[in-house]
Chimera marker file (.cmm) of the C-alpha trace (Angstrom):
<marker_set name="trace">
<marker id="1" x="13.225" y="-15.247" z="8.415" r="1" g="1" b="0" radius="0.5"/>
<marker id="2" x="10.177" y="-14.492" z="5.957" r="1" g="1" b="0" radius="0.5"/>
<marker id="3" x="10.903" y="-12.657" z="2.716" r="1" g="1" b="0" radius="0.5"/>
<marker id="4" x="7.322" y="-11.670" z="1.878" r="1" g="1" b="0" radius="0.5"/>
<marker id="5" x="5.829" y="-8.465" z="3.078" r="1" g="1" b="0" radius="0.5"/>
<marker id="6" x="2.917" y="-10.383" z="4.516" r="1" g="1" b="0" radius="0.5"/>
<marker id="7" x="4.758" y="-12.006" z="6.835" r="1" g="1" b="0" radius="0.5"/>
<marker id="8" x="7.107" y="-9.226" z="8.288" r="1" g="1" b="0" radius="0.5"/>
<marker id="9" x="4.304" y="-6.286" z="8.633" r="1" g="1" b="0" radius="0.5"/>
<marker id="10" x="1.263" y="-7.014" z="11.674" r="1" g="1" b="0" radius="0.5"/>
<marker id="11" x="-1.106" y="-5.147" z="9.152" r="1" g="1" b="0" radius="0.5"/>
<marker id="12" x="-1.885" y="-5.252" z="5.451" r="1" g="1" b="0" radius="0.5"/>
<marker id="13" x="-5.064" y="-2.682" z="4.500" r="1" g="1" b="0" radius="0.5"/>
<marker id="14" x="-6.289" y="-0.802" z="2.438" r="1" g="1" b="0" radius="0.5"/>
<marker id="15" x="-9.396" y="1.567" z="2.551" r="1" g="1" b="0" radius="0.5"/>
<marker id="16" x="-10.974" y="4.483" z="0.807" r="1" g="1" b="0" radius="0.5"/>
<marker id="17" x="-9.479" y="7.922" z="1.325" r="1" g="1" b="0" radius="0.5"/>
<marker id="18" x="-12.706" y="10.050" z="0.261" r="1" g="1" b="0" radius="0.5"/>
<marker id="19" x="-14.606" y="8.645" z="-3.282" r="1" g="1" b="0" radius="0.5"/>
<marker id="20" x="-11.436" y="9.184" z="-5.490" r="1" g="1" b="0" radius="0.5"/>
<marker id="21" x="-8.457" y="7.609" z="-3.666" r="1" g="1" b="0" radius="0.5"/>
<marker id="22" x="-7.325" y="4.802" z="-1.993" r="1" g="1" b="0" radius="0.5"/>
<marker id="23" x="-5.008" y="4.519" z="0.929" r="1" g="1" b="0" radius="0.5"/>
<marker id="24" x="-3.071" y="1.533" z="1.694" r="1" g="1" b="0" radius="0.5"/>
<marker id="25" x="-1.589" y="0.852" z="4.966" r="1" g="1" b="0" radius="0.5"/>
<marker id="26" x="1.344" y="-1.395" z="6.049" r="1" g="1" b="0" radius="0.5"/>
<marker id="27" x="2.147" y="-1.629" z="10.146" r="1" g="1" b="0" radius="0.5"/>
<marker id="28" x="4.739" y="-3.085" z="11.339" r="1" g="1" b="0" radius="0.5"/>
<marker id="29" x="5.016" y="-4.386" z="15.170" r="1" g="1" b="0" radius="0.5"/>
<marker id="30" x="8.761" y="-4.895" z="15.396" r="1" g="1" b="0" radius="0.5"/>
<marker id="31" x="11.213" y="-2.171" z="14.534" r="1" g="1" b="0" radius="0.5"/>
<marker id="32" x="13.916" y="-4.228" z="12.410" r="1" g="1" b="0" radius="0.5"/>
<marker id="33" x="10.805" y="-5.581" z="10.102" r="1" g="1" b="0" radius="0.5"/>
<marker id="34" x="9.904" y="-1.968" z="9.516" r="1" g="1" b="0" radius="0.5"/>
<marker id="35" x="13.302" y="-0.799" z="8.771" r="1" g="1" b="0" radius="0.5"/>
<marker id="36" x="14.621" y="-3.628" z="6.686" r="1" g="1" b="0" radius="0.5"/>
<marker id="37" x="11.600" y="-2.937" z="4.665" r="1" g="1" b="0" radius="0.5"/>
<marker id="38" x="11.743" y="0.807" z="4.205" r="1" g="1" b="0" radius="0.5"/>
<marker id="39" x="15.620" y="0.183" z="3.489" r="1" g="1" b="0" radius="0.5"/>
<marker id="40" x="14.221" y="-2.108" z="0.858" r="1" g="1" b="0" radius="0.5"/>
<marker id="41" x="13.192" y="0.742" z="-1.095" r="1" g="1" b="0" radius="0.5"/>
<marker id="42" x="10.036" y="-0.924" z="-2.711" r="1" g="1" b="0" radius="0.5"/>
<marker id="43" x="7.362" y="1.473" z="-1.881" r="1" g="1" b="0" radius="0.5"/>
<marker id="44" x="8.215" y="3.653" z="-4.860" r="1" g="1" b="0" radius="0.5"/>
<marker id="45" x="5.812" y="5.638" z="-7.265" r="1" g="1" b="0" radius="0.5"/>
<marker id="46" x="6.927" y="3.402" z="-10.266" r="1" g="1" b="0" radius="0.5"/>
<marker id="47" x="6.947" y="0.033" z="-7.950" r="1" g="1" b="0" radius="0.5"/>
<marker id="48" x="3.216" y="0.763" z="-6.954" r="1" g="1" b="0" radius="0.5"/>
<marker id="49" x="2.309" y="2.302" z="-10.247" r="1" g="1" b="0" radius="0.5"/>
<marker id="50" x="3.730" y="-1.068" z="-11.778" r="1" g="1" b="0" radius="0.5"/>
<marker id="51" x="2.063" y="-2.591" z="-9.218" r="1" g="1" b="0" radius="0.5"/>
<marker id="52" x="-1.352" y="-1.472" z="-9.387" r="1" g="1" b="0" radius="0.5"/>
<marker id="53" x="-1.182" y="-1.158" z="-13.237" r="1" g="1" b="0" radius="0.5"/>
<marker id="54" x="-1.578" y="2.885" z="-12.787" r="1" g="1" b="0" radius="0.5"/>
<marker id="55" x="0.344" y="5.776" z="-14.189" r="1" g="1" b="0" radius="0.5"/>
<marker id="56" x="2.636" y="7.292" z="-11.773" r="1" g="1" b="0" radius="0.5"/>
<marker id="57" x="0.687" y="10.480" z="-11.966" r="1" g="1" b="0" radius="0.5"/>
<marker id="58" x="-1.565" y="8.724" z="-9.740" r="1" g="1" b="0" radius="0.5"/>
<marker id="59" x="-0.218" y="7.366" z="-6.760" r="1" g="1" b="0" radius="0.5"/>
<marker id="60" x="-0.242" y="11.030" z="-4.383" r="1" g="1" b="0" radius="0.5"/>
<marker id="61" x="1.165" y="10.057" z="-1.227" r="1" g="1" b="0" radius="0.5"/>
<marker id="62" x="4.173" y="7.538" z="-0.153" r="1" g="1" b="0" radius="0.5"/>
<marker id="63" x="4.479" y="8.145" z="3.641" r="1" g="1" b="0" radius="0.5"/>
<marker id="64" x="6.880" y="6.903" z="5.850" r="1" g="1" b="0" radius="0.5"/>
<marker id="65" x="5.393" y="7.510" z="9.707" r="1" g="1" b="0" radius="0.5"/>
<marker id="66" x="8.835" y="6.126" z="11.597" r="1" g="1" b="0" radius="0.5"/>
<marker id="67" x="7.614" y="6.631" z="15.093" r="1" g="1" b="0" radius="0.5"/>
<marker id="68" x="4.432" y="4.694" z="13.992" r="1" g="1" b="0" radius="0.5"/>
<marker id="69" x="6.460" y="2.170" z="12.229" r="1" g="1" b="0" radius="0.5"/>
<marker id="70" x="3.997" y="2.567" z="9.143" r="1" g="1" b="0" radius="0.5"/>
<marker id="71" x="4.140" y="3.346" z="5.190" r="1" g="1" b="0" radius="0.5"/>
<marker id="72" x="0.844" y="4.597" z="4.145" r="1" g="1" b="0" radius="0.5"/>
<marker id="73" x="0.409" y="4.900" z="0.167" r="1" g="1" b="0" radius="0.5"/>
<marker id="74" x="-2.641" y="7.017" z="-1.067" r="1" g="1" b="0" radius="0.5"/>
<marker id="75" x="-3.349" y="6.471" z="-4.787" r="1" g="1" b="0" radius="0.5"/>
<marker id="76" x="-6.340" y="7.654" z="-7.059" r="1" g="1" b="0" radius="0.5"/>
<marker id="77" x="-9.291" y="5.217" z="-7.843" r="1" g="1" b="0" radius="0.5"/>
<marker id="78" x="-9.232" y="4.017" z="-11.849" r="1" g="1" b="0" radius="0.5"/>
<marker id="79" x="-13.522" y="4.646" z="-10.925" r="1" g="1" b="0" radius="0.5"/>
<marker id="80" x="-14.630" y="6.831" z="-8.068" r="1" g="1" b="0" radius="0.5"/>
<marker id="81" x="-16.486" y="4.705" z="-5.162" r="1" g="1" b="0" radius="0.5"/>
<marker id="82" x="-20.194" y="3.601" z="-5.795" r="1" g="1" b="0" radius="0.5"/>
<marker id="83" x="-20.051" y="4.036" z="-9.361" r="1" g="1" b="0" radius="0.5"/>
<marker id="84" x="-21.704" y="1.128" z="-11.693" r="1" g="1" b="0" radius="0.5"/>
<marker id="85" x="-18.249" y="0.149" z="-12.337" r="1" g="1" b="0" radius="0.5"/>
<marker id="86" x="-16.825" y="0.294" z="-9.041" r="1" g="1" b="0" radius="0.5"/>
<marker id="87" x="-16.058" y="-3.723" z="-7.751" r="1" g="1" b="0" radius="0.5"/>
<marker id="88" x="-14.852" y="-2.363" z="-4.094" r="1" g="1" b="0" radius="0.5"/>
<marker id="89" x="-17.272" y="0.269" z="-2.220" r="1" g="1" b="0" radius="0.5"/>
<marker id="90" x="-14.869" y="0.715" z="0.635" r="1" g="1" b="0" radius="0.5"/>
<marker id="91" x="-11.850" y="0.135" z="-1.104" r="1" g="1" b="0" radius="0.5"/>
<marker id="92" x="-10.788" y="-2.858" z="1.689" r="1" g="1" b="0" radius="0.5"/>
<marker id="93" x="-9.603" y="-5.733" z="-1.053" r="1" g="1" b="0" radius="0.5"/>
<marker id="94" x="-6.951" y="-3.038" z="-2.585" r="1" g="1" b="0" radius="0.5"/>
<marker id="95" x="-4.431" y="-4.190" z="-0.525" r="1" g="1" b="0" radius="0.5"/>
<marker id="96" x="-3.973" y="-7.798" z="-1.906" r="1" g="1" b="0" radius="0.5"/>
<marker id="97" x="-1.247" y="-7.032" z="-4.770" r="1" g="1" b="0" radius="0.5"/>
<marker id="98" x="1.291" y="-5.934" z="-1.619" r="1" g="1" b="0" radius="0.5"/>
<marker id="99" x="1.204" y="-9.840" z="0.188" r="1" g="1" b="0" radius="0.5"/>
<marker id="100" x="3.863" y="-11.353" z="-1.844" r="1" g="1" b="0" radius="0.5"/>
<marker id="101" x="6.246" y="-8.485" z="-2.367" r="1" g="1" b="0" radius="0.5"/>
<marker id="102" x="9.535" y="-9.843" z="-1.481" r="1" g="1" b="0" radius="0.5"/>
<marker id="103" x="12.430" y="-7.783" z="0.342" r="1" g="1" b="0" radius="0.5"/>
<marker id="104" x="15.318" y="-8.457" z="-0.440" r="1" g="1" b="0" radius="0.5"/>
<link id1="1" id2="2" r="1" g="1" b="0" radius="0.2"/>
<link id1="2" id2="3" r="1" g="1" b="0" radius="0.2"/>
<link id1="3" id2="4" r="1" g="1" b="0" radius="0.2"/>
<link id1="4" id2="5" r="1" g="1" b="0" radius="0.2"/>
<link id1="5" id2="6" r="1" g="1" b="0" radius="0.2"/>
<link id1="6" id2="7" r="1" g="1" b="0" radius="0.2"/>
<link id1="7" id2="8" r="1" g="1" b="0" radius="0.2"/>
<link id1="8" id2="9" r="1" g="1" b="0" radius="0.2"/>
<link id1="9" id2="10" r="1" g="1" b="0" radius="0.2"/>
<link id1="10" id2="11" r="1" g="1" b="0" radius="0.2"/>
<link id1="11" id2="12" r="1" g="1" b="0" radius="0.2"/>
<link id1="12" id2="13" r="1" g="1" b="0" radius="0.2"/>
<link id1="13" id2="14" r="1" g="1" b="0" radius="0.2"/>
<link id1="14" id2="15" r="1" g="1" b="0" radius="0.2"/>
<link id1="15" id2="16" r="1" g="1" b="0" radius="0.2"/>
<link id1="16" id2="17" r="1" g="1" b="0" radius="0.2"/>
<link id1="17" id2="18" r="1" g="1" b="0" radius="0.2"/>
<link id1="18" id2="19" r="1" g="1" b="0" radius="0.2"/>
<link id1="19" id2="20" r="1" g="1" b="0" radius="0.2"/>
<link id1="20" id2="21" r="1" g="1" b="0" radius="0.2"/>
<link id1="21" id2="22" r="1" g="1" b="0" radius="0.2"/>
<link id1="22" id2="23" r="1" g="1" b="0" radius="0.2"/>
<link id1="23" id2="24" r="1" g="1" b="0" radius="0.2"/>
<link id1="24" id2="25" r="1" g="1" b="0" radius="0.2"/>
<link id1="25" id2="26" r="1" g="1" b="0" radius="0.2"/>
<link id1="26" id2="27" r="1" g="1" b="0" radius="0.2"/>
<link id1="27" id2="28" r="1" g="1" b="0" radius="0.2"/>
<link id1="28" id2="29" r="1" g="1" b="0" radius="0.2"/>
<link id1="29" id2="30" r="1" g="1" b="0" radius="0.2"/>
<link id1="30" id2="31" r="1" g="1" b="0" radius="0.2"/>
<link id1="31" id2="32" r="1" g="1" b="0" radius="0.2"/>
<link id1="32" id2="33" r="1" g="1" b="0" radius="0.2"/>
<link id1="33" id2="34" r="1" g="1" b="0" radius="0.2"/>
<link id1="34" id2="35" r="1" g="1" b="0" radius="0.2"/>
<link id1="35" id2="36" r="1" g="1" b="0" radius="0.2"/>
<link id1="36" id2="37" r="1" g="1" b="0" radius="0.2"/>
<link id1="37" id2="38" r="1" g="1" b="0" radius="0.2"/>
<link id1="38" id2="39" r="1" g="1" b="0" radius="0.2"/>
<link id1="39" id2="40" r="1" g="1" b="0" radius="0.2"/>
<link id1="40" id2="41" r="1" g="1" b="0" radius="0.2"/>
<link id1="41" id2="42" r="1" g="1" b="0" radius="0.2"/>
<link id1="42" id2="43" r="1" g="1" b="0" radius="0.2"/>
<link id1="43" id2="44" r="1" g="1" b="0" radius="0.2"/>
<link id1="44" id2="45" r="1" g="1" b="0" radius="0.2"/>
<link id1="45" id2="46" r="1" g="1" b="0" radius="0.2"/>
<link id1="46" id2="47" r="1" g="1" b="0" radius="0.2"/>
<link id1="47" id2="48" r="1" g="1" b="0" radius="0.2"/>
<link id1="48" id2="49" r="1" g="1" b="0" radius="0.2"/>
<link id1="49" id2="50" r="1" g="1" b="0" radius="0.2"/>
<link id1="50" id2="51" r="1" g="1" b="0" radius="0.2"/>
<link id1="51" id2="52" r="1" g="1" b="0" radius="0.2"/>
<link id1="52" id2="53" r="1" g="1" b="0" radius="0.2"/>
<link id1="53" id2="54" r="1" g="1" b="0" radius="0.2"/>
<link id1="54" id2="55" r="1" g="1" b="0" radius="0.2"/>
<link id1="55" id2="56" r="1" g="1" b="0" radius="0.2"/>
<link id1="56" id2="57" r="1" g="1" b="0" radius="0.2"/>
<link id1="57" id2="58" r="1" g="1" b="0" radius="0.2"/>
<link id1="58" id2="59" r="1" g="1" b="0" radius="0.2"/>
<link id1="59" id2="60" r="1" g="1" b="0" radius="0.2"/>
<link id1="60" id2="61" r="1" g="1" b="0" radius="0.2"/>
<link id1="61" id2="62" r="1" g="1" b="0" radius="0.2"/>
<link id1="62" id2="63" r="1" g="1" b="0" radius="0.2"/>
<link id1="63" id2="64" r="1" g="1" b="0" radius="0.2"/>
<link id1="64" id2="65" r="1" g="1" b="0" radius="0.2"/>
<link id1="65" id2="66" r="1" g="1" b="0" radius="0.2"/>
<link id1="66" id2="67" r="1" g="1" b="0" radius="0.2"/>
<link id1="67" id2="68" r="1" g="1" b="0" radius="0.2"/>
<link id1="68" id2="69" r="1" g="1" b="0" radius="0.2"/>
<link id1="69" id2="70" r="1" g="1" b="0" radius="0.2"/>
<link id1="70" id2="71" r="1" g="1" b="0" radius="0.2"/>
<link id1="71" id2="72" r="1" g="1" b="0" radius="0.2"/>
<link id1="72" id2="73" r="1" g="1" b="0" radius="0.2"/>
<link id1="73" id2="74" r="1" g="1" b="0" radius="0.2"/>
<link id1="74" id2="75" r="1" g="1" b="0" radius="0.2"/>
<link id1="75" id2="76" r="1" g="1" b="0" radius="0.2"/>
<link id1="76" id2="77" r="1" g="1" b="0" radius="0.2"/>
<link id1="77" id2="78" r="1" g="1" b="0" radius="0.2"/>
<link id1="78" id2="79" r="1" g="1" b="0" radius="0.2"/>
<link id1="79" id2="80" r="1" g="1" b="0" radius="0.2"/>
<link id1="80" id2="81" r="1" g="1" b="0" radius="0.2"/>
<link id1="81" id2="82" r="1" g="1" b="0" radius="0.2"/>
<link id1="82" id2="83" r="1" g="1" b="0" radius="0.2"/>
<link id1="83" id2="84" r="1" g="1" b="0" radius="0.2"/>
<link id1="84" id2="85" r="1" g="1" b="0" radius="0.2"/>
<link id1="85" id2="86" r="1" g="1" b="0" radius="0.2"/>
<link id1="86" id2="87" r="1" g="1" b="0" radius="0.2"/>
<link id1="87" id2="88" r="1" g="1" b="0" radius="0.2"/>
<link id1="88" id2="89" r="1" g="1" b="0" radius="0.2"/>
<link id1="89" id2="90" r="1" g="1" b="0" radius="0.2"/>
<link id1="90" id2="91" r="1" g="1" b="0" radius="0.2"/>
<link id1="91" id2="92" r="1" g="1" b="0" radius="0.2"/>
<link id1="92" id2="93" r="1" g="1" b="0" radius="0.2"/>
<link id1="93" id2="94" r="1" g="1" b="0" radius="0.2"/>
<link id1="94" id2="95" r="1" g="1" b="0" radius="0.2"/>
<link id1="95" id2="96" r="1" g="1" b="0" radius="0.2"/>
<link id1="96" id2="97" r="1" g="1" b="0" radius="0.2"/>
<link id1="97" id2="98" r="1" g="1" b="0" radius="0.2"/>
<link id1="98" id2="99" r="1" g="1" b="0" radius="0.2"/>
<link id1="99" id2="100" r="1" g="1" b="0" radius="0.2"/>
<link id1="100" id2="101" r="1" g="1" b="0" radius="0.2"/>
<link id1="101" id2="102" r="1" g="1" b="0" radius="0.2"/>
<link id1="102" id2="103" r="1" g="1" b="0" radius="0.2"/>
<link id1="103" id2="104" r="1" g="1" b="0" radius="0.2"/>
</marker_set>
């Protein structure tokens, strides 16, 4: 059995949650992936702060949706979408740091 995150969840994304924030989304299609990661206890404010190289401050939301067998994590944008600085419009390459997480 995979150890990475990318291989256990069916869907690693991440979009824009309005101009400021970004959502990420992890779905899982089998019930023992989903629990054995949530059991894992990665999706923490100071994992995906580390993570994403953000103060805690700013990562809003860590959801667990059991009956949808989903963790969605909503975090605030370092530069607010369509700025001059902004390298993702739609916020849909955020998701790349969460591929190799390994559970334990």
């Amino acid at each position: 059995m995979s150890n990475y995150l990318k291989d256990l969840a069916k869907v690693l994304r991440s979009k824009n949650s309005g101009p400021f924030q970004i959502t990420l989304d992890v779905l899982f299609d089998e019930i023992d992936n989903y629990e054995r990661v949530k059991k894992a206890n990665i999706f923490t404010k100071d994992n995906i702060s580390h993570l994403y190289n953000l103060d805690k401050k700013d990562i809003t939301d860590i959801v667990f949706f059991d009956r949808a067998m989903g963790i969605k994590v909503t975090m605030n944008r370092k530069v607010s979408s369509g700025t001059c600085f902004d390298r993702d419009v739609y916020g849909a390459q955020q998701h790349a740091p969460l591929l190799d997480i390994l559970i334990e």
